[in-house]
SERO-4910 file (N, C-alpha, C, O; in steps of 0.05 Angstrom, whole numbers):
BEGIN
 pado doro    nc1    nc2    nc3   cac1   cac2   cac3    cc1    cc2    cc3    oc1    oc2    oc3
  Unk    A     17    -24      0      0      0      0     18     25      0     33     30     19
  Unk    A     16     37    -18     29     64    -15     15     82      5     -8     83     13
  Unk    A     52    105     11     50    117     33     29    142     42     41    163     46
  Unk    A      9    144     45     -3    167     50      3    186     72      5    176     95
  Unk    A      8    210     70     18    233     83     -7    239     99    -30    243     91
  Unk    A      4    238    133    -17    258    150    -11    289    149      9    300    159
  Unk    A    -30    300    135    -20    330    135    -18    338    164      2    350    170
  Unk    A    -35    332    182    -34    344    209    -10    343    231      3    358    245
  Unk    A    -14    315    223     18    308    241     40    314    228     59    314    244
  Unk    A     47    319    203     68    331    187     69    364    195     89    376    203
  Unk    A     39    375    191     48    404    198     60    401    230     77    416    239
  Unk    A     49    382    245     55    387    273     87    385    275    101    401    288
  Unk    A     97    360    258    136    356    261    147    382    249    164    394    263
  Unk    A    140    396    222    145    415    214    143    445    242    156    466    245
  Unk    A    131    437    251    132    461    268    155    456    295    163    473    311
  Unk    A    159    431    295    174    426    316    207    424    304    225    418    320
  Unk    A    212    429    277    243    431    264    248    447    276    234    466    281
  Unk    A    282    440    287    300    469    306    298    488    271    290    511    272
  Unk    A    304    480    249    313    489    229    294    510    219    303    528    205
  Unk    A    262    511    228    239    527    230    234    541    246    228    564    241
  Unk    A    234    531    276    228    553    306    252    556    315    274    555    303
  Unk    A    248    561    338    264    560    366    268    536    373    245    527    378
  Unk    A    282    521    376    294    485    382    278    491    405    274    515    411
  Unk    A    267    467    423    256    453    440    221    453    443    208    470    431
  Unk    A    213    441    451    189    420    451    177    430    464    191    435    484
  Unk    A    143    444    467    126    448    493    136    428    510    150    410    504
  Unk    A    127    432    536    125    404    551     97    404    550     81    422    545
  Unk    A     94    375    557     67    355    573     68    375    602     87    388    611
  Unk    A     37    371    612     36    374    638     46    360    658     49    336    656
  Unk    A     52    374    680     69    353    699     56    329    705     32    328    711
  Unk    A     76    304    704     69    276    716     49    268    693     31    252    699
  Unk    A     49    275    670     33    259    659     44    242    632     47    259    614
  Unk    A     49    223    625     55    200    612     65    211    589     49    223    574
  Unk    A     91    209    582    113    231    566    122    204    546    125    211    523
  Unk    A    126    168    554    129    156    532    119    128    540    122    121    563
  Unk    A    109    113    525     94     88    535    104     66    506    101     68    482
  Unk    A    117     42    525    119     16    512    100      5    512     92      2    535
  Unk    A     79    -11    487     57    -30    496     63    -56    480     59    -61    456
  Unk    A     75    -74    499     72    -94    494     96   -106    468     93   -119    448
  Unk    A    117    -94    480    146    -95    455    154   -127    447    151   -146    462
  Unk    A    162   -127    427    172   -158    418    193   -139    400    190   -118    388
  Unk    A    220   -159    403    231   -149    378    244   -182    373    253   -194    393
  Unk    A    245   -194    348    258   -215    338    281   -203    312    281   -184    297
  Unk    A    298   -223    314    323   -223    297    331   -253    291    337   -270    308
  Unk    A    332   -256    272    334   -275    252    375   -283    242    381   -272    221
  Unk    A    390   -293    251    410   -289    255    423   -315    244    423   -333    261
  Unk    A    432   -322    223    444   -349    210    426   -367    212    433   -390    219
  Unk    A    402   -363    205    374   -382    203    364   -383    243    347   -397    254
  Unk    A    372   -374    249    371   -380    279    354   -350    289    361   -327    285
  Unk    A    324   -364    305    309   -339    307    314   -339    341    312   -358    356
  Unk    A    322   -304    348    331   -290    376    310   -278    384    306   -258    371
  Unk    A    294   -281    401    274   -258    414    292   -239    435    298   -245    459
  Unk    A    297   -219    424    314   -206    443    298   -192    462    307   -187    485
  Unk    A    266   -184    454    243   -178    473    218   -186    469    205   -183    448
  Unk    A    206   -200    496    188   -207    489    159   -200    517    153   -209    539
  Unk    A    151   -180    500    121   -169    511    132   -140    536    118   -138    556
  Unk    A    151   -123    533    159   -114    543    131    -85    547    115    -79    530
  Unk    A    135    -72    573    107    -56    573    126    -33    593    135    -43    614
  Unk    A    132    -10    590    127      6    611    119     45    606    111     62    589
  Unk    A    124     43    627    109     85    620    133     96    647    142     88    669
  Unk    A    136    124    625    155    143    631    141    158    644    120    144    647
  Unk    A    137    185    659    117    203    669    145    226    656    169    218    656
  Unk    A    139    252    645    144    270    649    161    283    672    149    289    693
  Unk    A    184    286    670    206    297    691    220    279    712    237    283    730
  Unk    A    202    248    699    216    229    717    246    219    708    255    224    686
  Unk    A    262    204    728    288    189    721    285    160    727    281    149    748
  Unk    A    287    151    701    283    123    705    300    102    690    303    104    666
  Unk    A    312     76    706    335     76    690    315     38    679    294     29    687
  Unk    A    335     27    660    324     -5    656    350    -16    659    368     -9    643
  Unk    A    354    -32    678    372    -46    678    360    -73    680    337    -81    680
  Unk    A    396    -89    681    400   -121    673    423   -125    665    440   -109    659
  Unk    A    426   -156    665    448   -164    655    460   -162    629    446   -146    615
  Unk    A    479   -171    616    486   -165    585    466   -201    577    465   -224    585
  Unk    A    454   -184    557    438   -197    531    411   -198    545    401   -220    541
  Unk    A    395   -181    562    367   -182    578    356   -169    556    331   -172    555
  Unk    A    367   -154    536    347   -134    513    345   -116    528    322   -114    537
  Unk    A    363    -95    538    360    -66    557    362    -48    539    349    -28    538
  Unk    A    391    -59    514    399    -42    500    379    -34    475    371    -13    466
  Unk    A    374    -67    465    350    -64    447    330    -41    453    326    -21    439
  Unk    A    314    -50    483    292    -39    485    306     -5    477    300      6    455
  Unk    A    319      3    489    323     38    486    321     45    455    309     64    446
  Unk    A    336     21    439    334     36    416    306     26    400    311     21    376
  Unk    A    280     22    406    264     15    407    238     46    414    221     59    402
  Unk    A    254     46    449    239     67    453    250     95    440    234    114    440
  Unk    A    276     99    429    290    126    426    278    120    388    296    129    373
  Unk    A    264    112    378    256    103    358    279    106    335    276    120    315
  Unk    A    303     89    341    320     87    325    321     60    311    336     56    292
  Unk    A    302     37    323    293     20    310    260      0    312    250     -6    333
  Unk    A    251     -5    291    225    -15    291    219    -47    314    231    -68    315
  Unk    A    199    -39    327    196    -74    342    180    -87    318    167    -77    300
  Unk    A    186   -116    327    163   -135    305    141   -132    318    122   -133    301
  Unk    A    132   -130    343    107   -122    344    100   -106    375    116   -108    394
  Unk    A     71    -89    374     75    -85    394     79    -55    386     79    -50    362
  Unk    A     82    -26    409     81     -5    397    100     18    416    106     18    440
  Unk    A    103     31    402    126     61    425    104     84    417     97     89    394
  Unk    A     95     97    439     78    118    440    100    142    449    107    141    473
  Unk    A    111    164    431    126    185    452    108    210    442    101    218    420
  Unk    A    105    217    465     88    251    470     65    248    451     55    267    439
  Unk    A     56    225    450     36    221    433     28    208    405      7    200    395
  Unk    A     54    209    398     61    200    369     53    169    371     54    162    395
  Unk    A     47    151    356     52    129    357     80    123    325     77    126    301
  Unk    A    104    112    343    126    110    330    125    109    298    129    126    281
  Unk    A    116     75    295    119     57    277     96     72    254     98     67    230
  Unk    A     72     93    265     61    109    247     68    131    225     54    143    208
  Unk    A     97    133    234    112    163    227    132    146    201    146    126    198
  Unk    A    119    171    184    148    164    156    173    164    167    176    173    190
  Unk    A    196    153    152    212    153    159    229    187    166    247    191    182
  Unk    A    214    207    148    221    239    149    212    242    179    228    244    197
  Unk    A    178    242    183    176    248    203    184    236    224    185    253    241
  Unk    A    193    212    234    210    206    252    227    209    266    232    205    290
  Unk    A    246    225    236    284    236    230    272    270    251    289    283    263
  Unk    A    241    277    249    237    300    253    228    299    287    225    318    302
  Unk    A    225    280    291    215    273    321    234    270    337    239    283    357
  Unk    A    246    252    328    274    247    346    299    276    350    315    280    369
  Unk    A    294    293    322    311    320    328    302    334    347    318    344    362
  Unk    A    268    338    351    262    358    367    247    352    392    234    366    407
  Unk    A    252    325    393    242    317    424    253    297    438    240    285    455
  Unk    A    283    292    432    293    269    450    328    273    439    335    282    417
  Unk    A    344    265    459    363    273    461    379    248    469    365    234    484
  Unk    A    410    238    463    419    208    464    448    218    474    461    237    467
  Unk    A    453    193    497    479    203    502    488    164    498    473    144    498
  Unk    A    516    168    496    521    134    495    542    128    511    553    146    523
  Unk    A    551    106    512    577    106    523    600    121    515    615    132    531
  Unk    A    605    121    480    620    132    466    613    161    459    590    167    453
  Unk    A    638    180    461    638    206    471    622    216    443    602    229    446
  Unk    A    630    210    421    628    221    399    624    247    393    605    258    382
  Unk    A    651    260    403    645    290    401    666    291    372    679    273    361
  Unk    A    665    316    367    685    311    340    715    334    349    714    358    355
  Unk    A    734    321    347    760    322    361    770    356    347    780    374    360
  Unk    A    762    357    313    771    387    321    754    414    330    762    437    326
  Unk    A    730    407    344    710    440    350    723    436    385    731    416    397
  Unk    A    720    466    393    722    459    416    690    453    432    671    441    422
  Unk    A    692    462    455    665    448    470    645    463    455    630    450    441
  Unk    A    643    485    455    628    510    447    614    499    428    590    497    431
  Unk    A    626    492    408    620    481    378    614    466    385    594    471    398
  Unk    A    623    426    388    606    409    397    585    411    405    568    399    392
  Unk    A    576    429    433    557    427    440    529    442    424    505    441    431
  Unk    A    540    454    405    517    471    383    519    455    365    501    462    350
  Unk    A    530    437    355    520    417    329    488    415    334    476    415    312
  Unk    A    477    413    347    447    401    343    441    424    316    433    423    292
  Unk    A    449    439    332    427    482    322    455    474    292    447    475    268
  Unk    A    475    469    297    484    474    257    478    455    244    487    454    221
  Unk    A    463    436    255    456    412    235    428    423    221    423    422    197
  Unk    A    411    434    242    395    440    239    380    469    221    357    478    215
  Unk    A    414    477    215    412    511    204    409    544    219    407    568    214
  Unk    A    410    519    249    404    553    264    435    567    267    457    556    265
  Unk    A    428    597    272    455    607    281    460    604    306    447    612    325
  Unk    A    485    588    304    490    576    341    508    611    347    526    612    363
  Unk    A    501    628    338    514    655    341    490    670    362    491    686    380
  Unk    A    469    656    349    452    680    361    434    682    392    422    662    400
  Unk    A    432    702    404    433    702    431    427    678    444    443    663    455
  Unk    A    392    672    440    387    652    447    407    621    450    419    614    471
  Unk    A    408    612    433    434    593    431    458    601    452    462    582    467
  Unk    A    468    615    455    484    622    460    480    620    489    495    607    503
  Unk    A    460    633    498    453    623    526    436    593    535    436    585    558
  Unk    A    427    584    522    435    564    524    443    538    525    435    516    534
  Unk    A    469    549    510    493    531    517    507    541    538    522    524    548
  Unk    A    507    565    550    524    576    572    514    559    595    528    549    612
  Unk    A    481    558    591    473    548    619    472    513    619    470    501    641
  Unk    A    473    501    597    476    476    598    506    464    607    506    443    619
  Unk    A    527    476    602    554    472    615    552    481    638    558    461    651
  Unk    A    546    502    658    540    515    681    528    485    693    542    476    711
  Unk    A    509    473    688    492    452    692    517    428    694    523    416    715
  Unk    A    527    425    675    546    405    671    571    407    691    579    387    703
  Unk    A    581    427    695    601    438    717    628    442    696    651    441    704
  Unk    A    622    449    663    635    462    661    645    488    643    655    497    622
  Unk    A    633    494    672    638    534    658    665    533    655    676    513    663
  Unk    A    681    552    644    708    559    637    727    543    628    751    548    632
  Unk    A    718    520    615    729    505    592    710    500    562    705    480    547
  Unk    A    703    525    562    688    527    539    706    527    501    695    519    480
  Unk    A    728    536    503    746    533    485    772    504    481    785    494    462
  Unk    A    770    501    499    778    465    505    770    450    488    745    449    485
  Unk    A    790    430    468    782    407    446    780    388    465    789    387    488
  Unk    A    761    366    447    767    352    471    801    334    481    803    329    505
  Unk    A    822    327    466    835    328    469    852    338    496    873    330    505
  Unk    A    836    357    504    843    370    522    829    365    554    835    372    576
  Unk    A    808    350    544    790    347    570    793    325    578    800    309    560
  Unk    A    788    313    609    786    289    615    770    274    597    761    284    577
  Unk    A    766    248    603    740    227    593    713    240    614    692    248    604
  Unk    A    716    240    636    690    252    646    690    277    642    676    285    661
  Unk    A    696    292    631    694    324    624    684    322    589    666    337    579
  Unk    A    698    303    577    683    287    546    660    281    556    646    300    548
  Unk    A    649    269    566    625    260    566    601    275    586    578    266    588
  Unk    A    610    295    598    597    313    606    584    336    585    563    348    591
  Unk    A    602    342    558    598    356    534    578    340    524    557    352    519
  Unk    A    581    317    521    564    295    500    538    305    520    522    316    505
  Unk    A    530    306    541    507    316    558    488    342    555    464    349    556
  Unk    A    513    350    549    505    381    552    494    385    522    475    400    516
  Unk    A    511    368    503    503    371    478    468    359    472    454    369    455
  Unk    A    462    340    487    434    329    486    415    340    498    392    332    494
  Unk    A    420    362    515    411    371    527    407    405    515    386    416    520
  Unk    A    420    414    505    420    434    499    397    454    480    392    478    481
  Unk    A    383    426    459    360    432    452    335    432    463    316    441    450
  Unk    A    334    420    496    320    416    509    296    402    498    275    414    491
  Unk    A    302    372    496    289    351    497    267    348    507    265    356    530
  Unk    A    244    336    494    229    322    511    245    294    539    242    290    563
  Unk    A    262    280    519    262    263    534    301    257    534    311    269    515
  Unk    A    318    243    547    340    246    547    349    215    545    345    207    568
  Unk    A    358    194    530    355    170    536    396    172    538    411    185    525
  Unk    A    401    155    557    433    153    566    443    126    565    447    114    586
  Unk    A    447    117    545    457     85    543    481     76    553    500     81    538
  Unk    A    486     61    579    510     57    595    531     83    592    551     82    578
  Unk    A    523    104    605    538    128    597    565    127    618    584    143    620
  Unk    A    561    111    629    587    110    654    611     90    642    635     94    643
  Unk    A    600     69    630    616     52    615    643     48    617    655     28    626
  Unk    A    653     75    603    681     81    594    692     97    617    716    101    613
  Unk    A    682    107    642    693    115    661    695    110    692    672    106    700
  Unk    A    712    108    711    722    112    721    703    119    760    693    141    758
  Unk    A    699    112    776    680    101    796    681    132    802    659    139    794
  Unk    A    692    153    810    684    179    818    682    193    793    670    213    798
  Unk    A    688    192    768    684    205    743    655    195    733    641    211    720
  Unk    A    646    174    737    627    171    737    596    178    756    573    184    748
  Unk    A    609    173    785    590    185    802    591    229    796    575    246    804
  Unk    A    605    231    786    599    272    775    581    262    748    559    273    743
  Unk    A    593    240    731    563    243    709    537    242    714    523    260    705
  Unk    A    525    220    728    506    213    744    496    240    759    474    252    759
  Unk    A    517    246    771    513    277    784    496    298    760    474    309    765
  Unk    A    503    299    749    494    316    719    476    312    710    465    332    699
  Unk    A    465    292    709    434    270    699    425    277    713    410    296    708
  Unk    A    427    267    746    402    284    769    389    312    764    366    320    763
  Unk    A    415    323    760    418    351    770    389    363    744    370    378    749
  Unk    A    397    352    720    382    362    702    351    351    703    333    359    689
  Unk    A    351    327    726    321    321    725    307    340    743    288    355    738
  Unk    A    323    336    768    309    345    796    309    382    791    291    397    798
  Unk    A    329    389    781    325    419    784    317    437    753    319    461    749
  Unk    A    307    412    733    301    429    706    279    408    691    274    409    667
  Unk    A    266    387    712    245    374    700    249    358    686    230    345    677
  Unk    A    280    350    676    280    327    652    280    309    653    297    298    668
  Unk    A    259    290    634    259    269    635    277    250    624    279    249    599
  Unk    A    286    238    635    305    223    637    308    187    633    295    175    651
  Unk    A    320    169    615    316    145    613    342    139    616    358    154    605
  Unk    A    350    121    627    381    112    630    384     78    628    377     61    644
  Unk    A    393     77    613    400     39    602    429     34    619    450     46    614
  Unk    A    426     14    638    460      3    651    460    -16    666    443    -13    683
  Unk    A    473    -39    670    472    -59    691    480    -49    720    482    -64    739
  Unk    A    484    -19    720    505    -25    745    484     -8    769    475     15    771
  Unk    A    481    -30    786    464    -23    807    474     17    821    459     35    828
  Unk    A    502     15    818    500     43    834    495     63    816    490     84    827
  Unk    A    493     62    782    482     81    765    455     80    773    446     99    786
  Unk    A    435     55    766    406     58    773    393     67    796    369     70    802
  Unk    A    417     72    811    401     81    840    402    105    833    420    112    849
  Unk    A    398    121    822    397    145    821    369    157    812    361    179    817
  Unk    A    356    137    797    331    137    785    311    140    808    314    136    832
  Unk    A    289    148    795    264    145    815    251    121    811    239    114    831
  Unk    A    248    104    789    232     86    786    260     62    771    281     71    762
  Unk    A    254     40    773    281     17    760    260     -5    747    244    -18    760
  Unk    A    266     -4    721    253    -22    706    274    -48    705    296    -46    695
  Unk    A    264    -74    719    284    -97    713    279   -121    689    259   -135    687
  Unk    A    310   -123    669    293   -145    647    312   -164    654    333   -163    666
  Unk    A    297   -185    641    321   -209    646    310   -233    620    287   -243    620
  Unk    A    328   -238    603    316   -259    580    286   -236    561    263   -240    554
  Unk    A    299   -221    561    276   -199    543    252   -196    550    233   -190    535
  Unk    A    250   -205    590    223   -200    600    225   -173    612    245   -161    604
  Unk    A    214   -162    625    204   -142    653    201   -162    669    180   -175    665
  Unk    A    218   -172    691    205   -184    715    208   -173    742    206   -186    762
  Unk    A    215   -137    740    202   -127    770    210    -95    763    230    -87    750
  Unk    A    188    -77    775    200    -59    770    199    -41    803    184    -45    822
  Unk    A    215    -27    802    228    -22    836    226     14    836    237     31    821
  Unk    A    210     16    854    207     46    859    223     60    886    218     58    910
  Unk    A    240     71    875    256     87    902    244    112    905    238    120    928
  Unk    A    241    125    886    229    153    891    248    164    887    267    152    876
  Unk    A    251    198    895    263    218    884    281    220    910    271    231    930
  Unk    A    310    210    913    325    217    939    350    230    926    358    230    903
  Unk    A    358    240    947    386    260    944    411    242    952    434    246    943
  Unk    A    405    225    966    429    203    976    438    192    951    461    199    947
  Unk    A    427    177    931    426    154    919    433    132    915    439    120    895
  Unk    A    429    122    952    432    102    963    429     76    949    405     74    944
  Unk    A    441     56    940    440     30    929    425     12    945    410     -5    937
  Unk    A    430     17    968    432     -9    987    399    -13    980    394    -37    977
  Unk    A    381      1    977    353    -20    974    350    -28    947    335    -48    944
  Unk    A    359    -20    929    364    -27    896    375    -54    896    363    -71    884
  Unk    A    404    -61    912    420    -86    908    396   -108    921    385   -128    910
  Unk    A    391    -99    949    378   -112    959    357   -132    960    355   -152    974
  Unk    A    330   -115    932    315   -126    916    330   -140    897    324   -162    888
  Unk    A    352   -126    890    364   -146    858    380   -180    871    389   -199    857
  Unk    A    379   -179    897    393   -195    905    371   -216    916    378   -238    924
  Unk    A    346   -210    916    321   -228    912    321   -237    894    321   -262    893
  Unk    A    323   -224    870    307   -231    838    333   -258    830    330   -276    813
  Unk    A    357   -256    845    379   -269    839    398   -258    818    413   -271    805
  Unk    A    393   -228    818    416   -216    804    437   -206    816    456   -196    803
***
């Protein structure tokens, strides 16, 4: 069946191009349901050999929450994110973000959803080695055609490094910066268009047990004191404690999901505790 165009929801992505407005997204009203998995399957077909990497996976984001999915390596944690960050299609089953239903959107409008309402950080820094931070962190706005010159932009990116903790290494390649000072840019850079939603795929990974606890630091900081909603993919119990809510998979199920709430400690000890029931 050929593709028929929703004018409505087209004008709606069109209006949401950084390359058309002002980069970032109305928000939703507070606490109310910002992205919803229903019922995810994803299969892969791999040297005649069929993988269910997820099977029947279900959860909901709320608006301004932090919420991380952890598990072991091969639970489908990683899948699911790029599932929900709609960088790839499930075989069945659906990703609802801010309303959109995913798998409904051309492939244009998709490319246009994901620019102006969700923001990706990964393990890998991927900043590009000759801009300094300044520049990195405005690629969104020159991909997009805006002038990363002009006021707006300009502030901010001042206040997204301020956020990040780093003011006065704004001319710094990265070359020049630690790995957690790299990947505090890659933050600031996802953040800078001010996302609907922020998804952080094992962002600690590549660093270092107190270089990592200041990234984590950075993630809070931008939920609890700027509303963002926040998704974080990682096995490692002392990253997920930071979350308010912990989605657990194991064999591409959901089999518990663990509510800490919003604390300033980000105490592990009741996170391991339950994980040390489930036998993880």
């Amino acid at each position: 069946m050929a593709f028929v165009p929703d004018v409505r929801r087209a004008s709606r992505l069109r209006a949401m191009d950084p390359a058309t407005v002002a980069p970032g997204p109305p928000r939703a009203a507070p606490g109310m349901p910002i992205l919803e998995a229903r019922d995810l399957a994803k299969v892969y077909n791999l040297g005649g050999t069929r993988v269910e990497a997820l099977r029947g996976v279900s959860l909901t984001v709320r608006e301004g929450e932090f919420v991380a999915i952890m598990g072991p390596s091969g639970s489908g944690k990683s899948t699911l994110l790029q599932l929900l960050g709609g960088l790839d299609q499930p075989s069945a089953g659906e990703v609802v973000l801010t309303d959109e239903v995913l798998g409904r959107l051309s492939d244009d409008e998709l490319t246009k959803l994901r620019r102006a309402r969700t923001g990706f950080v990964f393990q890998f820094f991927n900043l590009i080695p000759l801009l300094d931070v300044v520049e990195n962190v405005a690629l969104p706005f020159t991909i997009a055609g805006v002038d990363s010159r002009s006021c707006d932009v300009v502030a901010r990116i001042r206040d997204v490094l301020a956020l990040v903790d780093l003011t006065g290494k704004e001319r710094h390649r990265p070359d020049e910066l630690s790995a957690g000072e790299q990947q505090r840019v890659a933050i600031a850079r996802a953040l800078v268009t001010r996302p609907a939603l922020l998804f952080a795929d094992e962002p600690t990974g590549n660093l270092d047990y107190t270089t990592g606890g200041e990234l984590l630091d950075a993630l809070w900081r931008s939920s609890d004191e700027r509303n963002q909603t926040v998704v974080l993919v990682t096995h490692n119990s002392r990253a997920a404690a930071y979350a308010d809510r912990v989605y657990v998979l194991r064999d591409g199920r959901t089999i518990d999901e663990i509510a800490l709430g919003r604390r300033a400690d980000h105490d592990a000890g009741p996170l391991i505790a339950r994980l040390t029931q489930l036998g993880l």
